[in-house]
N, C-alpha and C positions, 0 to 999 in steps of 0.2 A: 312736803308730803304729810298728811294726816296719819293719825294712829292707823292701823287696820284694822282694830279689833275693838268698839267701844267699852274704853272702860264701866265702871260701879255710876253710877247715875250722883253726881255730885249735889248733894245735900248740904246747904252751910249747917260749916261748926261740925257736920259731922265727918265719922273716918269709915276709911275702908282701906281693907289688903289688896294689896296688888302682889302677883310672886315674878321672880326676873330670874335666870341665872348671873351670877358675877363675873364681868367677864374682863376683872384685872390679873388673874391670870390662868395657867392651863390645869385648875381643878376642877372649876365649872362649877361651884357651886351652888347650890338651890338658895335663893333668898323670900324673905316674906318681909316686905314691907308695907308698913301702915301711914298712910296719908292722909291727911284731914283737908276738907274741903274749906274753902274758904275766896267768897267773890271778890273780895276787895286786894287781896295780896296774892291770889292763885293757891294753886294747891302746892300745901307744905310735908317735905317727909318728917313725919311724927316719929319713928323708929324702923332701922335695920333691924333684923337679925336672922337664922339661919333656918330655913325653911326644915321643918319634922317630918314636910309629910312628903319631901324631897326623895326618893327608893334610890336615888345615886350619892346625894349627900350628907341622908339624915339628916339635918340641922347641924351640921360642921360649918364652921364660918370664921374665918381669921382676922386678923383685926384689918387688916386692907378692904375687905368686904363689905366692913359697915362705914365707912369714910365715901361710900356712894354721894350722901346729901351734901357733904363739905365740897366734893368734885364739884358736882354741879355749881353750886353756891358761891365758891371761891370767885373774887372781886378780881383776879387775873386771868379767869379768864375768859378771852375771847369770844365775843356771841357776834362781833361782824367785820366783815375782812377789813383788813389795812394796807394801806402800801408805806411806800418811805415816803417823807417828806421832804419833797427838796427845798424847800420854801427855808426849810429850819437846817438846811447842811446838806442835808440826806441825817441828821442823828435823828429825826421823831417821826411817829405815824401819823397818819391820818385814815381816819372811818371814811370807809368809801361803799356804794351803795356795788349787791352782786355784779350788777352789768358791768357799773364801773372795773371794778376790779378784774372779770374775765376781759374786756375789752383791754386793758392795759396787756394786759398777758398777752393777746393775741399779738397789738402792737409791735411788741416786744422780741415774744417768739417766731414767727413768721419770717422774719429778717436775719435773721440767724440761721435756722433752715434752710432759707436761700442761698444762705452764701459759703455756708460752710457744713451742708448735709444733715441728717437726721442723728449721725452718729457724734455729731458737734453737742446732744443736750439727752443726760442724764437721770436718770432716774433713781433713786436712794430710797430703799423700802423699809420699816421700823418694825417690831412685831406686834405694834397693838391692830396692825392692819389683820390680822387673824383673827384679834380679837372683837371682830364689828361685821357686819352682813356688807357695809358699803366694800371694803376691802377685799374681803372674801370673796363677791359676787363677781363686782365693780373694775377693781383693779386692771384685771387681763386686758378688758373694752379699752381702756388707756393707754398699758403700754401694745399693745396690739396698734392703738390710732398712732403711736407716737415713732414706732417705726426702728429706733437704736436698739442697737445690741448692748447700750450702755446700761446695764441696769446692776446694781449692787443691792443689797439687804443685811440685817441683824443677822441673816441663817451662816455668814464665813464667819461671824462674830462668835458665835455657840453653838452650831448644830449641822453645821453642812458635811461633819466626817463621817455620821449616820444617815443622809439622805446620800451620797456612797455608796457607803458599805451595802446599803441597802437595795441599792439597782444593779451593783455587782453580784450580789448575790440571788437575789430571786428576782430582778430586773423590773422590780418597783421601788423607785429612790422616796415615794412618800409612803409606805409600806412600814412602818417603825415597828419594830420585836416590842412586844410589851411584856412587862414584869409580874406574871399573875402572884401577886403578892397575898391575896386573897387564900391559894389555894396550894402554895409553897412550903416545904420542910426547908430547905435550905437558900438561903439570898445573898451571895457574894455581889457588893456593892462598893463599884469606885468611884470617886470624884463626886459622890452624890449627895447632897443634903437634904431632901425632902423633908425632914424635919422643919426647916425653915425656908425652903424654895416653896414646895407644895408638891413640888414632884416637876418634871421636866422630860418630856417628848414620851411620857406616861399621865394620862390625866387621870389621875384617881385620887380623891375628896378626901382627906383625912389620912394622908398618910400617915401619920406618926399613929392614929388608933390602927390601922393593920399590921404594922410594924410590932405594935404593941400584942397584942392576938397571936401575931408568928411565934414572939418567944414564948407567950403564953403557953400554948398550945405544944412546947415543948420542941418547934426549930430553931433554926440556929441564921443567927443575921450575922456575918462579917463585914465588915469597912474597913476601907485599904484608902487611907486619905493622910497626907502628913499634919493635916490637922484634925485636932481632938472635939470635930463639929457639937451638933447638937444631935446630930442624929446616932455619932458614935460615941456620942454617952450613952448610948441606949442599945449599943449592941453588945453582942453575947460575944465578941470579939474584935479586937479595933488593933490593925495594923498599920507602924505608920511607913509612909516610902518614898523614894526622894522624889521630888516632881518632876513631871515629863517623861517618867519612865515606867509607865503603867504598859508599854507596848512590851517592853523589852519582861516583864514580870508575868503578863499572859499568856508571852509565847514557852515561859517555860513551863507553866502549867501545861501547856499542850503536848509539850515535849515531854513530860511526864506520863500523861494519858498514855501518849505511845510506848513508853519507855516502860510502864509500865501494866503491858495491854489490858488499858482501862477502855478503849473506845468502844462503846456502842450506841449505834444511829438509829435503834427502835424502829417502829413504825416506816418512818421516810428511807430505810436502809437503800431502797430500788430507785432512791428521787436525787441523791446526792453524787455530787461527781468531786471528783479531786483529794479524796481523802490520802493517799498515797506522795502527794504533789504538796499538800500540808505538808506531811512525815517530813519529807525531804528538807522542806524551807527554813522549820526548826530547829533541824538538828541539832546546832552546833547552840543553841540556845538552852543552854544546861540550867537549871535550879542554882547550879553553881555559880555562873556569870551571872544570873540574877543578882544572888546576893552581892557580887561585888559592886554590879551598876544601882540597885534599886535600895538594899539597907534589909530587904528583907532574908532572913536565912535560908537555906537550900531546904532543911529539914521542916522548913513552914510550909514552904512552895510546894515541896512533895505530897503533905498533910493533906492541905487543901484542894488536893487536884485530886484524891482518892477520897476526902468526904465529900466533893460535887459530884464524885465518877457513884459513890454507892449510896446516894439520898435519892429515894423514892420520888422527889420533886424537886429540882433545884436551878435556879436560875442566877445568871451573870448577869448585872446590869453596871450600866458607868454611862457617866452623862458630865457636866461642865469639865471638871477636872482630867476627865482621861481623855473627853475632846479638845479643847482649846491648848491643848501646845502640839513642839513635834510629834509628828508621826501620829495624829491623834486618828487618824484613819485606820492606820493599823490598829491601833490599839480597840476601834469600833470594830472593826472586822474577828479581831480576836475572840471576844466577849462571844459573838454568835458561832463562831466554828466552836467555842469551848458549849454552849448552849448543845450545838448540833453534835458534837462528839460524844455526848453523852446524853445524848437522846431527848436531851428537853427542848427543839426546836420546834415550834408548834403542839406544842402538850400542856397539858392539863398541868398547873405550877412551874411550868418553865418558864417560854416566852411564847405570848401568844400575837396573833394578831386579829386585829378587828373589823366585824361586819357591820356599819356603820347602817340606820335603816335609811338612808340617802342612795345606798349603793345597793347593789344586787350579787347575790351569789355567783361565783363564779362557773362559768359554763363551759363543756367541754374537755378537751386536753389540757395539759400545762405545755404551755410555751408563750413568746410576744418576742416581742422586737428587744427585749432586753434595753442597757441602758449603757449611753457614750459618752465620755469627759471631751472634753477637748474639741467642739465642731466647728466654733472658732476662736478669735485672739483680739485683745482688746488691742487699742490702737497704739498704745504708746509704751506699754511695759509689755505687751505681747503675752501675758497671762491668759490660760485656755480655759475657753470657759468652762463653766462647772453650774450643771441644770437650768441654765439659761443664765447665767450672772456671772460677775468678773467677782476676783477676791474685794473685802471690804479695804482689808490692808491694804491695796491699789491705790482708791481711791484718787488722794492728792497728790499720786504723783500722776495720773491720768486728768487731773486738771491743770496742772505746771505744764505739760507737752512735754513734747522733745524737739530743738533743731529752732525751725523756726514758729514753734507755737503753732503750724497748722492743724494740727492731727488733737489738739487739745479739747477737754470738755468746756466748753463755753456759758450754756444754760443747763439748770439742775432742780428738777421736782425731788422735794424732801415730804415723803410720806409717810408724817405720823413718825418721823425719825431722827433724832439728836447724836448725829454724828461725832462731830466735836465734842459729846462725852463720851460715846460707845466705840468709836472705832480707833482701829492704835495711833499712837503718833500724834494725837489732838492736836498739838499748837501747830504742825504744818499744817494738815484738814484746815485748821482755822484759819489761818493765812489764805489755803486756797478758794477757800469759798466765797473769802472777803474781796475775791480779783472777777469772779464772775460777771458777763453781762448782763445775767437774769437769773436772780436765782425766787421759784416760789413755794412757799411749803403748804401743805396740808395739816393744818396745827392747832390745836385751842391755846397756846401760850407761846411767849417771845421767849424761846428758852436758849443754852450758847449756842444752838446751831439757826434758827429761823432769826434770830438777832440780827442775820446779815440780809434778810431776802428782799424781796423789794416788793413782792407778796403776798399777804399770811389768809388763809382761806380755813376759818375754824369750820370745823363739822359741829351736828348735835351732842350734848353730854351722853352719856352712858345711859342717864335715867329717860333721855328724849326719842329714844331711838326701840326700835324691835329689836329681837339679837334671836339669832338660830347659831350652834353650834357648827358650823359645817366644816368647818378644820377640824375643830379638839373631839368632834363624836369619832373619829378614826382612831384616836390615842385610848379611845377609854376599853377598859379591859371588860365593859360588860357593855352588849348593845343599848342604847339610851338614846333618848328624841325627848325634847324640849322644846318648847317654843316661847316667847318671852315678847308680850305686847309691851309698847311706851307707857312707862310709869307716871310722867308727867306729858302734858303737851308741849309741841315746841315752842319755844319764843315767839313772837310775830315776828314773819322778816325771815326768819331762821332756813337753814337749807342745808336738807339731808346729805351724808358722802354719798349717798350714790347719784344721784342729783351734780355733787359736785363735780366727781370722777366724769359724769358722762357729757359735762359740759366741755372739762376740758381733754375729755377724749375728739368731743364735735372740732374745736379748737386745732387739734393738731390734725385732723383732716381736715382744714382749711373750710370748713363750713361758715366758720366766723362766732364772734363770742354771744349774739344775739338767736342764736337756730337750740329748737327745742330739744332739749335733752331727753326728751321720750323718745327722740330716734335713736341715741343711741342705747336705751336703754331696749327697745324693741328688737338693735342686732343681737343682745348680751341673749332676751329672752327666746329668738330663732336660733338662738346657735346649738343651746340644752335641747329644746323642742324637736331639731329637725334630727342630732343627735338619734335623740330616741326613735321616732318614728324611723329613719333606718336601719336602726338595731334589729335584727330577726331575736333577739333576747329578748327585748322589752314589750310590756304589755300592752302596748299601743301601739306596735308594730304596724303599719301600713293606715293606720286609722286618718282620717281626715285632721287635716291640720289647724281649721279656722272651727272646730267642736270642740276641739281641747283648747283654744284659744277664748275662746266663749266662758267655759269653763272656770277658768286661771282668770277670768276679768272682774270676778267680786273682791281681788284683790290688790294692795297696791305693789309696785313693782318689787320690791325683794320676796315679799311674802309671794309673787308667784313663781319665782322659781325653788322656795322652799317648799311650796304646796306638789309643784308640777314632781319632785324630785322624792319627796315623803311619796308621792303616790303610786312612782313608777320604781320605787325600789323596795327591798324585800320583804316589807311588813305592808305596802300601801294595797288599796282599794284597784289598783289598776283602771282609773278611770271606770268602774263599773264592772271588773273583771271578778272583781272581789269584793262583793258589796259589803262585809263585813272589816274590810282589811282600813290602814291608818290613812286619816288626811288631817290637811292643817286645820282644818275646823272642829277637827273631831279632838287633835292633837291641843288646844287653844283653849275651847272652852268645856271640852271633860275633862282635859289632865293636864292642869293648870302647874302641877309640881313634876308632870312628865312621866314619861314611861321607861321602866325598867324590864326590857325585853329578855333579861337573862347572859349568862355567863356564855360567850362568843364561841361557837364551837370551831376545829380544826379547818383550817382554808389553804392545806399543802395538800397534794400536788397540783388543782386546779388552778389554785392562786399563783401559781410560780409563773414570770412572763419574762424570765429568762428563753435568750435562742435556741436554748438545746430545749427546755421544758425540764430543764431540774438544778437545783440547788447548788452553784457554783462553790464551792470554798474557797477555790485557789484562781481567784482573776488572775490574770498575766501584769496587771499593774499592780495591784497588791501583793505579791511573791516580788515584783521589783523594788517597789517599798519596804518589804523586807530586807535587801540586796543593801538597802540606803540606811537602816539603821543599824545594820550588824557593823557600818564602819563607823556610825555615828559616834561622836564624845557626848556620853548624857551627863557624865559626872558631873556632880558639884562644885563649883569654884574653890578653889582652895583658900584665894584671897576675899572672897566676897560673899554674899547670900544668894538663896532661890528667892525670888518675890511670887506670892500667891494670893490671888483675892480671895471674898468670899460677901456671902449675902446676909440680908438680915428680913427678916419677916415680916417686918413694917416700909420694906422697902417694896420699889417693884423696879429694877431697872433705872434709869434716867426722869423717868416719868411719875413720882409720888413723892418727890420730894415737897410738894407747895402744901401738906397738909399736918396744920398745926398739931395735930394728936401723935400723928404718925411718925414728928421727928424732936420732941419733945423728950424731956427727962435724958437721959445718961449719953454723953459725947460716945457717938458710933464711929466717927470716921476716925479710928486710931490704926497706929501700927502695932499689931503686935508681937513681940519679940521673946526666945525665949529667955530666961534667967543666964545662962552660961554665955551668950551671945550680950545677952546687957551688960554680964558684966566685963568681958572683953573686950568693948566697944565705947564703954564708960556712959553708957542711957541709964536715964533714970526714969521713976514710973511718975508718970504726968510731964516730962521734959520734952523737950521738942527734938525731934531727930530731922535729918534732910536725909531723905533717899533718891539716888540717880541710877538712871539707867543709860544707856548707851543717848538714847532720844534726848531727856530732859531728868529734871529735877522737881520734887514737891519737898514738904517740910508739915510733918504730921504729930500728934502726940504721941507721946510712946505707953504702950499698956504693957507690962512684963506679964508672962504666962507661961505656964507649962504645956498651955493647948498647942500650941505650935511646937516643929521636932528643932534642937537644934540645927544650924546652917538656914533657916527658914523662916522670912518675913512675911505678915499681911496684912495688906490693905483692902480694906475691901472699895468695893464698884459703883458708879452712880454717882457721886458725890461732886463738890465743885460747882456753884453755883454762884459763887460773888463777881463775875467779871462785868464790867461797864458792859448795861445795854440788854442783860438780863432782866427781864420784868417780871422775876417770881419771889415775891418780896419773903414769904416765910422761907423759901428755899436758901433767900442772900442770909437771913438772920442764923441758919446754921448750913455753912456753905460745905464745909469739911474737903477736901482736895480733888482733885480729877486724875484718878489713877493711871489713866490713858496717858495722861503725860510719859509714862516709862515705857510702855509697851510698842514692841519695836516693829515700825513696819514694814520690818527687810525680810523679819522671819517669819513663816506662815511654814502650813504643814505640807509638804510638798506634793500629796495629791487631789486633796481637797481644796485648797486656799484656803483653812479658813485660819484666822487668827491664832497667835499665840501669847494668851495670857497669863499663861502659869507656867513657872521655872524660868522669871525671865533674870538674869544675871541683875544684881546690882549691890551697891556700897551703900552702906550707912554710916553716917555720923551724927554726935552731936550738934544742933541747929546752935 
């Protein structure tokens, strides 16, 4: 597919800007890059750096940002599909031309299908798929054609105990509380490092300068993390607490509220149900049994729950740490009844939620169909599903089967997704994916997990592609639209993911590998379309359908349903309704650095799409999840450690390890331990320790520190890149370990699925 928007008319030898947002992770930042033209070697990027005239990012830019031209550029990867080579074992690829390659698939897949069902071939989803128009768009047209209920993703990995809480409570699970950090006196924050994440299921640019501003400005930031991050060097208070028991530490906050009649529900007082039904569930969750399970004191727990209950503005927020272990559902649900009890749910410095200009204001009463765990059950561990997907921890054992291997997964699309280092239990995952009949990924690199497929189908880089935010504009705590044309052209030959997506959507409806993927891209484009048109909301309401089609046709396929969706939602033109109001042309080439529509106003009670039409507290599964941790053991081992990961800001995930600036200078992949456990354990600082978990074994440097609390090891994530067969050579040069080796894939949180990575039991010694 061609650009959509031509770019600066190419002058040799000379340069021009081009602005993009960055879309390696969920801050969205504004970039201004300068390219110089040039006929004989194409256009070269001259410099990244952080776009000033950006109203969401100001020119914030981190160092992952400007490693855009090294992405592209990097000599692994992949610019055209491969299969395995049998010729050479099955161990080598070979370049095979598109047809080739979808026609192998089809081959391949078809046969499978036939003989052992649609629920025989699996789907595995990564989260850069959010971060690109093909995924976002694309995707659904796929597993839609592809028919299984088999589908897993990154979200049981990090974030699925807030898309939960979140449908239990106002009965939208992609509805996320956002942290108006911007306009907060007080910010109780667990599990959370935005200093060096960038922020997580909150997309806001610069977090560490608002952080900076809060205390400024004379609030108060708390972190409750048992390690001493980077972000709790910077607060005005930092406590630390054992891991995995962030659930059991909230709830006595709450039990305090009552206990000490702190509750009040502001504004939504007439919208909320269940407050009484809390009271009860807590009870016996005293400040007192806090401190025995969690480290923290009764007289802190008390403190804290009457300076959230009398700050004029104050918000709970937790993200990896208080989701990825036990009970991290509670522990998400917590956070928002503590939000809602004290009146900041939907207010101005509490938690707010966003009007995305994609979407339209909410109309009417509050009520919906609310939201259901459990509608079915994967075939082999019998796991219920949860938002349309099986736990990730599943995975390998839903490819081993049970009995006699029928019910087993067979064939597996890996999209955009490196299992084998992200999901628990790696070396089994790895084993199982190496027994598949067909395994294909969607991938720019042979990284541990596409190593094994037998077909790798690269998409555009970053710099070749458009990009529209239509996931992260929902996170972001101010309304904001961007639009972001191809910085460079594509390859010759090259072929866009949505292109890729809708071929092998054609594919799994049996169309054949040779049928034009503009049909499927014409169902993706009726589906938004016809949507609207019978919306009695939308401003297109009843209008002719082949005039708006007309319309939406100076553009190429993703940019029309970014145009069709800017137009028919809250700020757009309404096809002519509003001749003044926003389209992608107007969005493209007037406001190149994007529009800052302002600070999101209140979306409760109309927004609420729970059954009753208001504010759940008390789900009947979460009061039962409650039931399961008050008998729970969270203590800490007596004989052994917590293990906890943690991140680093030149990382991004699985995915940024192949770029030489980024993992260069000082060994990251250590363990670090603190002083009194070093010296009890006999570690020394640079010495090699081996740490085991129930699963397996790794063998890491040792860093002595006081950042970590005693009883408490960590390793951080992503790492592990030397094994045969991996093709990312700067990655094999500093490989550092694969965490996932320890992380167990028996335990997950028992209403969520998703993964537990933190407080996972294990031993260390000297290597």
């Amino acid at each position: 597919m061609n650009p959509s928007i031509a770019t600066d008319p190419a002058v040799e030898n000379e340069t021009s800007t081009r602005f993009r947002t960055c879309p390696l992770c969920e801050a969205c930042c504004g970039l201004e890059i300068t390219v110089k033209h040039d006929a004989a070697a194409g256009d070269q990027i001259v410099r990244i750096r952080g776009d000033r005239n950006d109203p969401h990012s100001q020119g914030f830019i981190c160092p992952k940002g400007s490693t855009l031209k090294q992405l592209h550029e990097d000599p692994d990867r992949l610019t055209s599909p491969v299969v395995r080579d049998q010729s050479a074992g099955g161990t080598g690829w070979r370049e095979v031309s598109w047809l080739e390659a979808f026609e192998l698939i089809e081959s391949r897949l078809t046969p499978i299908i036939e003989a052992h069902g649609r629920n025989a071939v699996a789907t595995v989803l990564g989260n850069p798929n959010v971060h690109n128009l093909g995924g976002q768009l694309y995707l659904g047209a796929f597993l839609k054609a592809l028919g299984s209920t088999q589908i897993y993703s990154a979200s049981t990995v990090d974030q699925m105990p807030k898309h939960v809480t979140s449908g239990l409570m106002w009965g939208d699970p992609n509805m996320f509380p956002l942290p108006d950090i911007r306009r907060t006196d007080y910010l109780l924050m667990l599990g959370a490092n935005p200093w060096v994440s960038n922020g997580s299921l909150a997309t806001i640019p610069d977090w560490p300068g608002h952080l900076e501003k809060l205390v400024e400005r004379g609030g108060s930031m708390v972190v409750v993390d048992p390690r001493r991050t980077r972000t709790a060097a910077h607060a005005t208070e930092h406590l630390t607490i054992t891991p995995g028991s962030d659930a059991v530490w909230l709830l006595a906050i709450i039990n305090e509220l009552f206990a000490a009649d702190l509750v009040s529900l502001g504004r939504l007082q007439d919208h909320i149900a269940g407050v009484e039904d809390v009271k009860a569930a807590v009870a016996e969750f005293s400040p007192e049994r806090a401190e025995a399970t969690c480290g923290i004191d009764a007289a802190t727990t008390r403190r804290i729950a009457h300076e959230l209950a009398a700050a004029e503005h104050a918000v709970v927020y937790g993200r990896m740490g208080n989701h990825t272990v036990r009970f991290g559902s509670t522990a998400s649900w917590a956070a928002d009844v503590i939000n809602a009890l004290t009146g900041n749910l939907d207010a101005e410095g509490g938690v707010v939620f966003n009007g995305a200009p994609t979407t339209r204001e909410p109309d009417g009463e509050p009520g919906g169909r609310g939201f259901t765990l459990g509608r079915w059950t994967s075939p082999v561990t019998g796991s219920p599903e949860i938002k349309g997907e099986f736990p990730a921890a599943r995975l390998a054992e839903e490819c081993e089967g049970s009995g006699d291997g029928t019910d087993k997964i067979r064939a597996m699309f890996l999209m955009a997704c490196n299992p084998v280092r992200s999901f628990p239990n790696s070396q089994r995952l790895n084993q199982a994916l190496g027994n598949l009949d067909l395994l294909v990924a969607v991938d720019p690199y042979i990284n541990a997990s596409s190593r094994h497929a037998d077909v790798i189908l690269p998409p555009l880089s970053a710099l070749e592609r458009s990009h529209y935010d239509m996931v992260f504009e929902t996170n972001m705590i101010r309304s904001f639209a961007r639009y972001s044309p191809p910085t460079l052209p594509p390859a010759a030959g090259a072929v866009d993911e949505p292109q890729i997506l809708s071929q092998l959507a054609l594919i799994a409806l049996g169309f054949g590998a040779a049928a034009d993927p503009a049909l499927a891209h014409a169902q993706v484009l009726d589906a938004f379309l016809d949507r609207e048109l019978a919306s009695a909301t939308s401003p297109i309401h009843g209008r002719d359908k082949d005039d708006i089609l007309a319309e939406l046709a100076q553009w190429n396929w993703a940019e029309q349903i970014i145009d069709l969706r800017l137009r028919v939602g809250r700020h757009g033109d309404g096809f002519g309704t509003n001749p003044d109001g926003l389209t992608l042309h107007k969005l493209a080439n007037d406001h190149p650095s994007g529009i800052d529509f302002g600070p999101v106003p209140p979306r409760f009670p109309a927004g609420i799409k729970t059954e009753s039409g208001r504010v759940e507290l008390a789900p009947p599964s979460i009061i039962a999840d409650i039931g399961l941790l008050a008998e729970a053991d969270l203590a800490p081992p007596t004989d052994g450690l917590m293990l906890i990961g943690r991140r680093d800001l030149r990382s991004c995930n699985t995915w940024m390890g192949n770029v030489d600036v980024l993992v260069k200078g000082k060994e990251k992949c250590t363990l670090e331990v603190h002083p009194d456990d070093a010296t009890r354990l006999h570690l020394t600082e640079g010495g090699q320790a081996t740490i085991t978990s129930r699963v397996g074994a790794v063998t890491a440097p040792v860093q002595v520190t006081t950042d970590v609390m005693p009883g408490v090891v960590c390793l951080p994530f992503g790492h592990g890149h030397d094994e045969a067969g991996i093709e990312m050579h700067v990655a094999r040069s500093r490989p550092g370990v694969n965490s996932n080796r320890l992380t167990d894939d028996r335990i997950i949180d028992p209403l969520s699925g998703n993964a537990v990575l933190n407080g996972i039991p294990v031993t260390v010694t000297p290597a």
